[in-house]
Every structure is written in structure tokens, then in C-alpha cells.
C-alpha positions as YAML, in Angstrom:
chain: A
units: angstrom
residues:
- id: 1
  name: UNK
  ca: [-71.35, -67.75, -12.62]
- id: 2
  name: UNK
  ca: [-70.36, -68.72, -9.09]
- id: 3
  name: UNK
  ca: [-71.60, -72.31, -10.03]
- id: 4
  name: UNK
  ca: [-69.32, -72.50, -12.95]
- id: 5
  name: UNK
  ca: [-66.82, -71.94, -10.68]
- id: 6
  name: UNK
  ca: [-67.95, -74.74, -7.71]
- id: 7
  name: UNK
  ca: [-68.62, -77.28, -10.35]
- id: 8
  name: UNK
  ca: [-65.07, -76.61, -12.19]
- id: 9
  name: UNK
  ca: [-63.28, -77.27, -8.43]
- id: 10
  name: UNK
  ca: [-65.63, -80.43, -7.65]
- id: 11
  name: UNK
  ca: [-64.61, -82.02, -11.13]
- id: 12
  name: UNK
  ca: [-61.33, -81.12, -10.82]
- id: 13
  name: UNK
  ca: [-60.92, -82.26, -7.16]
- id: 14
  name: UNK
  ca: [-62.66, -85.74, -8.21]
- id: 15
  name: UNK
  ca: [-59.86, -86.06, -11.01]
- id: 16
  name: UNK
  ca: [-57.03, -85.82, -8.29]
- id: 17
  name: UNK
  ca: [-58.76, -87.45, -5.76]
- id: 18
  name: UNK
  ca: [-60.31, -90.54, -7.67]
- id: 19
  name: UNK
  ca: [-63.47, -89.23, -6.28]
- id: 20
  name: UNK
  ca: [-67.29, -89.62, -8.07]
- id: 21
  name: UNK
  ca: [-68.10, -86.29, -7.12]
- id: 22
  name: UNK
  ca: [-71.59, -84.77, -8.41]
- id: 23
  name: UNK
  ca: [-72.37, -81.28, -8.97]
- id: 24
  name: UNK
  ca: [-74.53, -79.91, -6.45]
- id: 25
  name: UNK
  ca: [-75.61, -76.05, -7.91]
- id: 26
  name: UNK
  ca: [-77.92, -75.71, -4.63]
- id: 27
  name: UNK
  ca: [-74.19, -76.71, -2.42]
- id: 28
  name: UNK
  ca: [-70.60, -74.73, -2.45]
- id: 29
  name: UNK
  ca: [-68.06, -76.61, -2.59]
- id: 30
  name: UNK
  ca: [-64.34, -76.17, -1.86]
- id: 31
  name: UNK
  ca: [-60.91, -77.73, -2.49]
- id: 32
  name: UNK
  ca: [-60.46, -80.57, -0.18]
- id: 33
  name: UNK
  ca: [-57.25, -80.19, 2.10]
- id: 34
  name: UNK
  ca: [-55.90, -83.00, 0.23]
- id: 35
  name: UNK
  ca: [-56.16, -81.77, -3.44]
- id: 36
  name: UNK
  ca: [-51.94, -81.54, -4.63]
- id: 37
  name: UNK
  ca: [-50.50, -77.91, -4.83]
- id: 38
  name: UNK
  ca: [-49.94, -78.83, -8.28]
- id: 39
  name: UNK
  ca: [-53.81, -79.05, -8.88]
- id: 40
  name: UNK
  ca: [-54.67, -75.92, -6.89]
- id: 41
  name: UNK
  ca: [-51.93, -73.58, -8.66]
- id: 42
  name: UNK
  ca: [-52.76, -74.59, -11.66]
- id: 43
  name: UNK
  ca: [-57.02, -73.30, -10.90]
- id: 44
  name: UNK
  ca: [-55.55, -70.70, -9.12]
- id: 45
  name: UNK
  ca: [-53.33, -69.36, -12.69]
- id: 46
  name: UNK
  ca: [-56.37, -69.99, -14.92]
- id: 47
  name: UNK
  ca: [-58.84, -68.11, -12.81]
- id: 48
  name: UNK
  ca: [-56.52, -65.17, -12.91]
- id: 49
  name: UNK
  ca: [-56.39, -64.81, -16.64]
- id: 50
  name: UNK
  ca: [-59.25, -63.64, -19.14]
- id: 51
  name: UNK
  ca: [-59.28, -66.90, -21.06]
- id: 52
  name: UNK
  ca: [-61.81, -68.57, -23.12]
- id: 53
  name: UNK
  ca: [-62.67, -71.95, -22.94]
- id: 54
  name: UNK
  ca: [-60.29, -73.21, -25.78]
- id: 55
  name: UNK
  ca: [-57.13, -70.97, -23.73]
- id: 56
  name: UNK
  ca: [-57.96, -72.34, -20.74]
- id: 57
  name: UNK
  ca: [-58.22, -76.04, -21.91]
- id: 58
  name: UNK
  ca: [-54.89, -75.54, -23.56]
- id: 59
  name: UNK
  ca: [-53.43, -74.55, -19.93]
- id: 60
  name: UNK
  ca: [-54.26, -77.11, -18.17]
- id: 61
  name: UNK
  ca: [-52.28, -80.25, -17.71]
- id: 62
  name: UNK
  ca: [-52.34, -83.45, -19.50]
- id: 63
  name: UNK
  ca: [-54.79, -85.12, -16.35]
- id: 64
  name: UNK
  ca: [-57.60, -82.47, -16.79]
- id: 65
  name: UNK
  ca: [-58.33, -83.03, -20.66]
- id: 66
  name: UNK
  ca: [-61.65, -84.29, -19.87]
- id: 67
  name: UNK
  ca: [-62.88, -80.65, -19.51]
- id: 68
  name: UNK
  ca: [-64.57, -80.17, -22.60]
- id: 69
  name: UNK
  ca: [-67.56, -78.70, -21.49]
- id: 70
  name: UNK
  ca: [-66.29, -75.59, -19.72]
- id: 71
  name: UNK
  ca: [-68.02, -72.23, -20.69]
- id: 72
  name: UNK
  ca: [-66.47, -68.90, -20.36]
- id: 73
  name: UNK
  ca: [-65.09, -67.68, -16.74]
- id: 74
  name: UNK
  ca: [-65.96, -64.05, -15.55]
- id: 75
  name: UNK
  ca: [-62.51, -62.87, -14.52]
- id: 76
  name: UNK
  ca: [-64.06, -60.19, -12.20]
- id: 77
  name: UNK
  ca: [-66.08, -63.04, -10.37]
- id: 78
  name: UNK
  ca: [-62.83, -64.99, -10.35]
- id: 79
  name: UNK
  ca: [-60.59, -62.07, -9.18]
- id: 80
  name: UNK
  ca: [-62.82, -62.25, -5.88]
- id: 81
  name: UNK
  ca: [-62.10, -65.87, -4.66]
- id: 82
  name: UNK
  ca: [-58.43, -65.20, -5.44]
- id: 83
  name: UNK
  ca: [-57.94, -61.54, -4.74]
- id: 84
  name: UNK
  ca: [-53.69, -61.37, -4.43]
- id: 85
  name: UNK
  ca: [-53.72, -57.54, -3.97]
- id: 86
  name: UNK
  ca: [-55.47, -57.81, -0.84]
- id: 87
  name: UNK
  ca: [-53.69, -57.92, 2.51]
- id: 88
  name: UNK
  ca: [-55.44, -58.91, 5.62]
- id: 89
  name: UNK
  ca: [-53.42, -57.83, 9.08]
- id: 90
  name: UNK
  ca: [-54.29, -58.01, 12.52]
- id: 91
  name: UNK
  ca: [-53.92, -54.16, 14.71]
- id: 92
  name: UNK
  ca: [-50.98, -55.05, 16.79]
- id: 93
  name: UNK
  ca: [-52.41, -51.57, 18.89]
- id: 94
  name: UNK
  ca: [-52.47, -47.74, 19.16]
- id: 95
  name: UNK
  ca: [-50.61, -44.96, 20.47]
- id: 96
  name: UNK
  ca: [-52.06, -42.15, 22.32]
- id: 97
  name: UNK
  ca: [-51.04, -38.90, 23.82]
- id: 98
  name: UNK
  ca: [-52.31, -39.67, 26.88]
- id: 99
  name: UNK
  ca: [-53.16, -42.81, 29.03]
- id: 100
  name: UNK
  ca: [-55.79, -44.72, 27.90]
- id: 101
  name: UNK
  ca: [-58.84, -44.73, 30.05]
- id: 102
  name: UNK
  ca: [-60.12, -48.20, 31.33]
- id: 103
  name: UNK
  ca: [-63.31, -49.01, 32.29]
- id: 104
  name: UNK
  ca: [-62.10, -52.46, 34.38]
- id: 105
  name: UNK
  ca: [-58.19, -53.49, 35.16]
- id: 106
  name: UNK
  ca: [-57.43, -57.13, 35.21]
- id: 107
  name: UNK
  ca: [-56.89, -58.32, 38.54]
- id: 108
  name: UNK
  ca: [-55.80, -62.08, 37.60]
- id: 109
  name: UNK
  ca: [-57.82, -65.40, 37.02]
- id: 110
  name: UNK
  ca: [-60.24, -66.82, 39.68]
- id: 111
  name: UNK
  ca: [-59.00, -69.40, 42.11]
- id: 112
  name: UNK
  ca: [-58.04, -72.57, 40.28]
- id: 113
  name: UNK
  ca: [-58.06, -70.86, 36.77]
- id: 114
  name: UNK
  ca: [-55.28, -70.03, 34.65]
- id: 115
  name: UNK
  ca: [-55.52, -66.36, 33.01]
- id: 116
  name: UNK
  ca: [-53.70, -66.96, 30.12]
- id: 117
  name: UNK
  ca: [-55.67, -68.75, 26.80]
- id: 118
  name: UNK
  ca: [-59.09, -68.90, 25.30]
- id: 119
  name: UNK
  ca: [-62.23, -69.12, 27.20]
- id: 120
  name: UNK
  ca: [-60.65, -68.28, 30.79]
- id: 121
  name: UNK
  ca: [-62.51, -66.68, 33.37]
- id: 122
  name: UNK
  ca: [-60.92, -63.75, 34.03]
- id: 123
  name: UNK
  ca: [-61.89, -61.05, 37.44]
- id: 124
  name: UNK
  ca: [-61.70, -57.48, 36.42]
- id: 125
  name: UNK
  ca: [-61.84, -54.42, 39.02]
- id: 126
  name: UNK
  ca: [-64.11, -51.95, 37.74]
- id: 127
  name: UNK
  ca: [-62.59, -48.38, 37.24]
- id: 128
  name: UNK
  ca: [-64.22, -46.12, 34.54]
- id: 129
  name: UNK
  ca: [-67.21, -43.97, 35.50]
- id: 130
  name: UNK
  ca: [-69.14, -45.73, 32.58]
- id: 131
  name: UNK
  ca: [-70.98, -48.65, 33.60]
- id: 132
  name: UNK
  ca: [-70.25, -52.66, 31.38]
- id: 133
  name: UNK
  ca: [-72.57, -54.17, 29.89]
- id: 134
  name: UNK
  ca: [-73.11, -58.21, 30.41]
- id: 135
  name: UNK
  ca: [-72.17, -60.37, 27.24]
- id: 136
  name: UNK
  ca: [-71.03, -57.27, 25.39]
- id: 137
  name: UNK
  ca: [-67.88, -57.11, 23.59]
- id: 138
  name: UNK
  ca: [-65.09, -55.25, 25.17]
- id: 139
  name: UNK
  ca: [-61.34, -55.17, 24.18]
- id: 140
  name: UNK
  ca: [-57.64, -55.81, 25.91]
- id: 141
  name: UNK
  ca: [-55.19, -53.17, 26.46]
- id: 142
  name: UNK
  ca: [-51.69, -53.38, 27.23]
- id: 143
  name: UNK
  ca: [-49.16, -50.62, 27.58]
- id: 144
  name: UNK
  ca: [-46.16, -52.01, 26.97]
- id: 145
  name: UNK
  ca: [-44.07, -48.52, 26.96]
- id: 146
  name: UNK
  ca: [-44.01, -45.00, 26.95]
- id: 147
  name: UNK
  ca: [-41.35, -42.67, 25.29]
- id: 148
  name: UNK
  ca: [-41.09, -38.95, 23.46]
- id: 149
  name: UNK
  ca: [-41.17, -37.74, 20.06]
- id: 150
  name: UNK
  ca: [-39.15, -34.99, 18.71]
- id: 151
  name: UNK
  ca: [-41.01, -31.88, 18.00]
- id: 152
  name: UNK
  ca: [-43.73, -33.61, 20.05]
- id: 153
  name: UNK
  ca: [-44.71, -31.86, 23.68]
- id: 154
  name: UNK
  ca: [-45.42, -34.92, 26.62]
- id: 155
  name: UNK
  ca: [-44.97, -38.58, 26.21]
- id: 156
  name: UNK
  ca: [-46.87, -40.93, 23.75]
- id: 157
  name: UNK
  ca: [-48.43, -44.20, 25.61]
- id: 158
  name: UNK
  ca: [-47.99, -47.55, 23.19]
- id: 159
  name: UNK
  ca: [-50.41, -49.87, 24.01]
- id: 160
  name: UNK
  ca: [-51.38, -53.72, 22.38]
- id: 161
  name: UNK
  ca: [-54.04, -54.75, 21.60]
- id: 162
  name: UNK
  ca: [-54.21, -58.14, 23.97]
- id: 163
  name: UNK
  ca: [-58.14, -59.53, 22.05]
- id: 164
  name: UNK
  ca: [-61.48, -59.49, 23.12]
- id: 165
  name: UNK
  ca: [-63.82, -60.38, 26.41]
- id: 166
  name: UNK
  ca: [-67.29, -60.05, 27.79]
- id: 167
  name: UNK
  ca: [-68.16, -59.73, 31.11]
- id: 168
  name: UNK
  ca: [-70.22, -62.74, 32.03]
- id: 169
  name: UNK
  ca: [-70.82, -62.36, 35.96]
- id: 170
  name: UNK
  ca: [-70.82, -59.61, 38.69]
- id: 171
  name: UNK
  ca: [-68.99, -60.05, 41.53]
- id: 172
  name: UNK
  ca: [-69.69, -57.18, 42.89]
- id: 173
  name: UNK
  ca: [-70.42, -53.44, 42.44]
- id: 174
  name: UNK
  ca: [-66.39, -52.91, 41.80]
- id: 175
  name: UNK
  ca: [-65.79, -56.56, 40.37]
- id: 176
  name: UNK
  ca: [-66.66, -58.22, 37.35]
- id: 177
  name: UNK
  ca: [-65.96, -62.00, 36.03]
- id: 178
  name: UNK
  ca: [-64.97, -61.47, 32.06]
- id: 179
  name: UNK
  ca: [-64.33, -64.03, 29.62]
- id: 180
  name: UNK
  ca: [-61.28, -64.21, 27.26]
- id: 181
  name: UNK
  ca: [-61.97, -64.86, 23.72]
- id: 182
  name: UNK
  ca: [-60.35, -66.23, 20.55]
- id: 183
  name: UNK
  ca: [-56.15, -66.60, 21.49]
- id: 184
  name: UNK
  ca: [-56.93, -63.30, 24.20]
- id: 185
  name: UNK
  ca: [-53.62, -63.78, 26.32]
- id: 186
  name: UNK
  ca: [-54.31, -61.67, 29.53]
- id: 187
  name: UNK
  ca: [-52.02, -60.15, 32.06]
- id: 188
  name: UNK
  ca: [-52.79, -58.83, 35.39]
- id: 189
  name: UNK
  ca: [-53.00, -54.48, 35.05]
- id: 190
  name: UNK
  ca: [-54.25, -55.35, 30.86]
- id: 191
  name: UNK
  ca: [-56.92, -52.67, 30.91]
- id: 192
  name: UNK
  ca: [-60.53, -53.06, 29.69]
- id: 193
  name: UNK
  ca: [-61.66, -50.59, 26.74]
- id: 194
  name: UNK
  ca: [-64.53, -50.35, 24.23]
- id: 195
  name: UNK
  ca: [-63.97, -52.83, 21.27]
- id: 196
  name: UNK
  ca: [-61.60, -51.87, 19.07]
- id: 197
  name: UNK
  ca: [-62.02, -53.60, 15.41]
- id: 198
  name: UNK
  ca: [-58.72, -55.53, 15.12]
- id: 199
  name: UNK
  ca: [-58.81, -57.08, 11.82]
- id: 200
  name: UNK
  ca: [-58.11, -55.09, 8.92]
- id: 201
  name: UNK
  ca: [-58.05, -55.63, 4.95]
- id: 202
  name: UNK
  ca: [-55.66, -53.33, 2.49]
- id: 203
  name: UNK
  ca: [-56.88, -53.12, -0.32]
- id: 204
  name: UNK
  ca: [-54.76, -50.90, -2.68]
- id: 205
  name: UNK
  ca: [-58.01, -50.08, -4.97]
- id: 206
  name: UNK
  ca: [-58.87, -47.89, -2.54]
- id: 207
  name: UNK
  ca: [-55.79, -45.74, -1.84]
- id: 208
  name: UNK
  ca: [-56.03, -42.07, -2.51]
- id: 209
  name: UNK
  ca: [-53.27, -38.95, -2.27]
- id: 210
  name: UNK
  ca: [-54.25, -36.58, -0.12]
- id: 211
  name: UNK
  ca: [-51.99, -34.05, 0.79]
- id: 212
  name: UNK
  ca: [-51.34, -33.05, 4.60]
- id: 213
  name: UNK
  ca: [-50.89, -30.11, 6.91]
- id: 214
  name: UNK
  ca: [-47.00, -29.83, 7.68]
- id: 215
  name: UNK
  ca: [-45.38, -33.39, 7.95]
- id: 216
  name: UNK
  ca: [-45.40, -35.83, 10.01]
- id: 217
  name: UNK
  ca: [-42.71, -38.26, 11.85]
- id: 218
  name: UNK
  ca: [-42.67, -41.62, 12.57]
- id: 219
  name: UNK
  ca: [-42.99, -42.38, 16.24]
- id: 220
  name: UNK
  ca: [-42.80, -45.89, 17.25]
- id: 221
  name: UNK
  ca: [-43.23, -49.29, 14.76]
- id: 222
  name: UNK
  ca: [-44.39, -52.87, 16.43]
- id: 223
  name: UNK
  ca: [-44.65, -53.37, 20.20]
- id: 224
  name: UNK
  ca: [-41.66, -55.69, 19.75]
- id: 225
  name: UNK
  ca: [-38.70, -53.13, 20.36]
- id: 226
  name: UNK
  ca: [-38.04, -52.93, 16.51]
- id: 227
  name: UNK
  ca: [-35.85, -49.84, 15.40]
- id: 228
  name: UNK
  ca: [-36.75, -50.26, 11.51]
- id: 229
  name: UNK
  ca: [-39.13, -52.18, 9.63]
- id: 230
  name: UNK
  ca: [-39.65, -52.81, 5.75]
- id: 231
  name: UNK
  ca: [-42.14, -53.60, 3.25]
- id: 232
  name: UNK
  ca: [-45.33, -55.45, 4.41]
- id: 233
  name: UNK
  ca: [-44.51, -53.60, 8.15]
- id: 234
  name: UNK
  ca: [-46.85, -50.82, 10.23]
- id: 235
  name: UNK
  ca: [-45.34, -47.38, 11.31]
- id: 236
  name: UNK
  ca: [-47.25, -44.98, 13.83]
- id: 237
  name: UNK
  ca: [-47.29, -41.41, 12.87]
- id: 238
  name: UNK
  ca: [-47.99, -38.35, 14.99]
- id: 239
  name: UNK
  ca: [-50.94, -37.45, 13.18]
- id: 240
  name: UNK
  ca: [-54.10, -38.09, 13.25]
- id: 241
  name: UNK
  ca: [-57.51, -37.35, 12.60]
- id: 242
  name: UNK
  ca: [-57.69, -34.22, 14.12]
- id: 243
  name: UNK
  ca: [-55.04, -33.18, 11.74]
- id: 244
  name: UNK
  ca: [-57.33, -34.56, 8.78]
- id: 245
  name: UNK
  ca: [-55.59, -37.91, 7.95]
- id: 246
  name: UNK
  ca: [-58.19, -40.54, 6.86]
- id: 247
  name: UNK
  ca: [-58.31, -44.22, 6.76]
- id: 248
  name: UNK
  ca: [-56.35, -45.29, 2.96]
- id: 249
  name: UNK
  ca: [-54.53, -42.17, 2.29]
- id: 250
  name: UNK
  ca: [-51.56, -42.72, 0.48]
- id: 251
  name: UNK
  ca: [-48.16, -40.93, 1.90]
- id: 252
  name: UNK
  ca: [-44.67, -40.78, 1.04]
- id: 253
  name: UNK
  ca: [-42.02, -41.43, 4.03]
- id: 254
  name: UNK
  ca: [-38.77, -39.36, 3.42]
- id: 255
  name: UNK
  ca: [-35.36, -40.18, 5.10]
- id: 256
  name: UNK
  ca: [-34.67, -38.19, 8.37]
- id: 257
  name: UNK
  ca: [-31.65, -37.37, 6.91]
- id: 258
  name: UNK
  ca: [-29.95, -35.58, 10.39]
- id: 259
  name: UNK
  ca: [-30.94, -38.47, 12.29]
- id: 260
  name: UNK
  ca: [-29.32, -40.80, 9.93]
- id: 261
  name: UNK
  ca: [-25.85, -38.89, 9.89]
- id: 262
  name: UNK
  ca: [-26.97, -37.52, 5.62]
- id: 263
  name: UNK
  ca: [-25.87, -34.31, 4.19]
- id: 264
  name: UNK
  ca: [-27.29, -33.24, 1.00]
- id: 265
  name: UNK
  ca: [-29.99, -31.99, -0.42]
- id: 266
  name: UNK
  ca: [-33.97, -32.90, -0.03]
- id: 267
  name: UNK
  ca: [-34.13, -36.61, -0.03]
- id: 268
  name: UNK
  ca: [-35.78, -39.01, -2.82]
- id: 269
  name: UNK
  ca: [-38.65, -40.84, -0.88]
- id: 270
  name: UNK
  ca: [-37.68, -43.94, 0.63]
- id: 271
  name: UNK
  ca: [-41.13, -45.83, 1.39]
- id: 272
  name: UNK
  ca: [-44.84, -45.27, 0.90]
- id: 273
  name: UNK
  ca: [-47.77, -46.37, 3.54]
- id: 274
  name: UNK
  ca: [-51.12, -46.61, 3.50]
- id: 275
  name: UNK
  ca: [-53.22, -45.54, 6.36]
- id: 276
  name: UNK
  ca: [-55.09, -48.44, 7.64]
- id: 277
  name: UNK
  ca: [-56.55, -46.81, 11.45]
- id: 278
  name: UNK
  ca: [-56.92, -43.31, 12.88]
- id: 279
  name: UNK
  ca: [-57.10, -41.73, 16.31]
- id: 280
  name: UNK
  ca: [-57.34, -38.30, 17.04]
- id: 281
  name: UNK
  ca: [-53.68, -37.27, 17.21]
- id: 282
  name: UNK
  ca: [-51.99, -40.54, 15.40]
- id: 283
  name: UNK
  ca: [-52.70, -43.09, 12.44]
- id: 284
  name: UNK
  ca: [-51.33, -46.81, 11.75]
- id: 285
  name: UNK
  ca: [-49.77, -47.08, 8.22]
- id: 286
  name: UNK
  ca: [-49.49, -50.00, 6.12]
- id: 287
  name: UNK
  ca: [-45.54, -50.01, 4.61]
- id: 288
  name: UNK
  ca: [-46.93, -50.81, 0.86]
- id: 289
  name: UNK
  ca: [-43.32, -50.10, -0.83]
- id: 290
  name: UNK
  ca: [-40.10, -49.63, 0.64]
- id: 291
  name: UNK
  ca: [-36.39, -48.88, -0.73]
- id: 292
  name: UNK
  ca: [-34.38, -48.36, 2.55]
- id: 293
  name: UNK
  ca: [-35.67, -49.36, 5.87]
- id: 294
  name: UNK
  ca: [-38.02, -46.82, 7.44]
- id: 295
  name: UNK
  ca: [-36.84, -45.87, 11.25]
- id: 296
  name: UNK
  ca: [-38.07, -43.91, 14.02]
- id: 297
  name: UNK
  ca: [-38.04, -40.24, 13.27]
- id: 298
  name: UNK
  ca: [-38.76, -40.32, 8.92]
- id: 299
  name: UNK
  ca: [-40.90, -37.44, 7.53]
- id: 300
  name: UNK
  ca: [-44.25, -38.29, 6.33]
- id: 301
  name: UNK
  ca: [-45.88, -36.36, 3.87]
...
């Protein structure tokens, strides 16, 4: 079925393009960055729909009545290549209740090299009692603030997540030469950790209600000072694992109505996440829907 689909976008990309294109089954082929948006929507809409031939010919416009040959798409094999539900983020970091421990602290760039951007040569001072390995992949951290949470004992540590190295040379027994990777922006005191997965896909397929033990708060949003955030944000929470929240679990995020000045009765829910990470005493939510701007200090439940 797959071919269907390749030789549907190499015919249609030949009509826009003026192209003799030639179905290759044995070779995938793509949309060329040239095809019109036009064109592409208009793939994009049919794929989407459970159409037969005759539908789909009928849908398409005037320049594309030469497909008379076109058998019947699989929708579910179509869904795939143009999956809207799906969400693909990037980890912007953690929060902990205590520092994070490093194995290496960036030191700054050798002499001559910059630190900052891709492929930089970076000298690390070695610090945790476990040993690095050469040409593995480690990860960035930077703390970039610490603060308290009500009904929380101690301060919470809010690191970023900076990208990834590998330690290509030894400089010595306490120094170590990494190597910055993909757009890996270092700082001198960025600590050295073991690789944390930053790419993440939400897919709302998978979301299940679990209830939780007591409720939980929201503690801090992005690194990038923000009070509130809406739909399509993150939100930490001051639960984690150890409290038995998994990766998609679907909560409800209720108005901390004190905070917020509100007298009344219990609140209607104002947002709902979905948990994309986990550590032991805090998760990472995905804001799926929002009504009213979520804010430090909302119930979780």
C-alpha cells in the first residue's frame, strides 16, 4: 500500500513540476521542496479521508484529472505519514529536590576554541565518583534557578537541558576534552549527567486516567521566567514516580483559587495535561486543553 502512496506523490509532483517522473516501487519518494502548498494540501486532505477512488478523483482539482488509475487508499496507512494528533516537543529540563549530581563540570573551551555551537571541543573537570566512558553519550545540565513550593519542605533545583556530548580525549585523570553535539550551547559550570532522552512524541491515543494519591501543585513552568502558560505549554508538578505518576496519565489542573484572590466553592477544572517524563519526586506535563491560564501553585489531580 505504501507504493500506492509514493507513486500517487511522484505523479502528482511531475504534474506541478512539468517533470517525467517514473515510478520506482523498489525507491521512496517524497514531495520535492518546490511542489505549491496548493498541491500538497490538497494530498494532504485526501489522504485524511476514507475515500474511494471515484471520491477522491472528484476532490481533486481541475490539473490532476489524469488520475484515473488510482485504487483504493488505506486510511490507517495514510493516517501514519500525516498523523495531526501527534505532537513532537523537545524536554526543555527537570526539576529535582536536590542538586543534581555531575559526573564532569564544564570548565570552558580549549585555547583558540569557542564553547558555544556544534562540534566544539569543550574541557570538562571530572567530579562524580563514576568513571566516563570515551565516545559515549552524555547530556548538558544547567541550573538556571532554585526556589520553594508551598506545602513542599527544602528548595526544588530547575535545571535545562543544554544537549548532548561525548568525551573524545583525556587530559588527564581529573580532565576530559568533550564534544558538543547537534545546537549543544555550553556554558562554563553546565554540568555533565547521564543522557537524558530529550525528544518526546504526545500522542493522545495513549492517554489514560489514573487517579492519584492527594493532589498535586504546580511548581515551576519553562526555564524562561514565565508566570502562566496555556495550551500546547509544559507545567512541573511535585509528584513523581515515587508517588505512582506514570508517563501519559491524564490529569485535571484546578484553579488555586486562594492564590488567585477566588472565593467560592470547589472550582470547575481549568486545564488538562498529559504526563510526558517522570522523576522520582516530579513529572513534566503536556498542557493538552486549557480554559484559563494555568499558574504556579494550581491543584493537580
Amino acid at each position: 500500500m505504501k507504493y500506492i502512496f509514493y507513486g500517487l506523490l511522484l505523479f502528482v509532483s511531475s504534474v506541478v513540476l512539468g517533470a517525467d517522473a517514473k515510478k520506482d516501487p523498489d525507491k521512496k519518494q517524497v514531495l520535492p521542496p518546490s511542489m505549491d502548498k496548493e498541491a500538497e494540501e490538497n494530498i494532504k486532505r485526501i489522504f485524511f479521508k476514507k475515500l474511494d477512488p471515484e471520491s477522491i478523483l472528484s476532490d481533486l482539482p481541475p490539473k490532476f484529472v489524469g488520475l484515473k488509475d488510482i485504487e483504493s487508499l488505506d486510511y490507517e496507512e495514510m493516517s501514519k505519514v500525516y498523523d495531526t494528533t501527534l505532537t513532537p516537543l523537545i524536554i526543555p529540563g527537570f526539576v529535582f529536590k536536590k542538586e543534581a549530581e555531575p559526573l564532569a563540570k564544564v570548565l570552558g573551551g580549549l585555547i583558540d576554541e569557542e564553547i558555544s555551537g556544534p562540534g566544539k571541543k569543550i574541557l570538562v573537570k571530572l567530579e562524580g565518583k563514576e568513571s566516563i566512558e570515551m565516545y559515549k553519550k552524555y547530556s548538558l545540565l544547567r541550573l538556571i534557578g532554585t526556589f520553594k513550593s508551598e506545602k513542599s519542605k527544602g528548595k526544588w533545583y530547575h535545571y535545562s537541558l543544554v544537549g548532548d556530548v561525548y568525551p573524545v580525549e583525556f587530559e588527564s585523570k581529573k580532565r576530559a576534552v568533550i564534544l558538543t553535539l547537534d545546537f549543544t550551547i555550553a556554558q562554563p559550570g553546565d554540568i555533565l549527567v547521564p543522557r537524558e532522552e530529550a525528544e518526546r512524541v504526545v500522542d493522545p491515543n495513549l492517554g489514560e486516567r489514573k487517579p492519584i494519591n492527594g493532589k498535586a501543585r504546580v511548581i515551576s513552568l519553562r526555564e524562561d521566567d514565565s508566570i502562566v502558560t496555556g495550551e500546547g505549554g509544559v507545567v512541573f508538578i511535585d509528584k513523581g514516580s515515587d508517588d505512582g505518576i506514570t508517563v501519559n496519565q491524564i490529569l485535571d489542573v484546578y484553579p488555586n483559587q486562594e492564590k488567585r484572590g477566588v472565593k467560592g466553592s470547589s472550582p470547575d477544572a481549568i486545564g488538562t495535561i498529559q504526563i510526558i517524563d517522570t522523576k522520582a519526586q516530579s513529572s513534566l506535563g503536556y498542557v493538552s486543553l486549557c480554559t484559563q491560564e494555568i499558574g504556579i501553585g494550581d491543584m493537580v489531580y
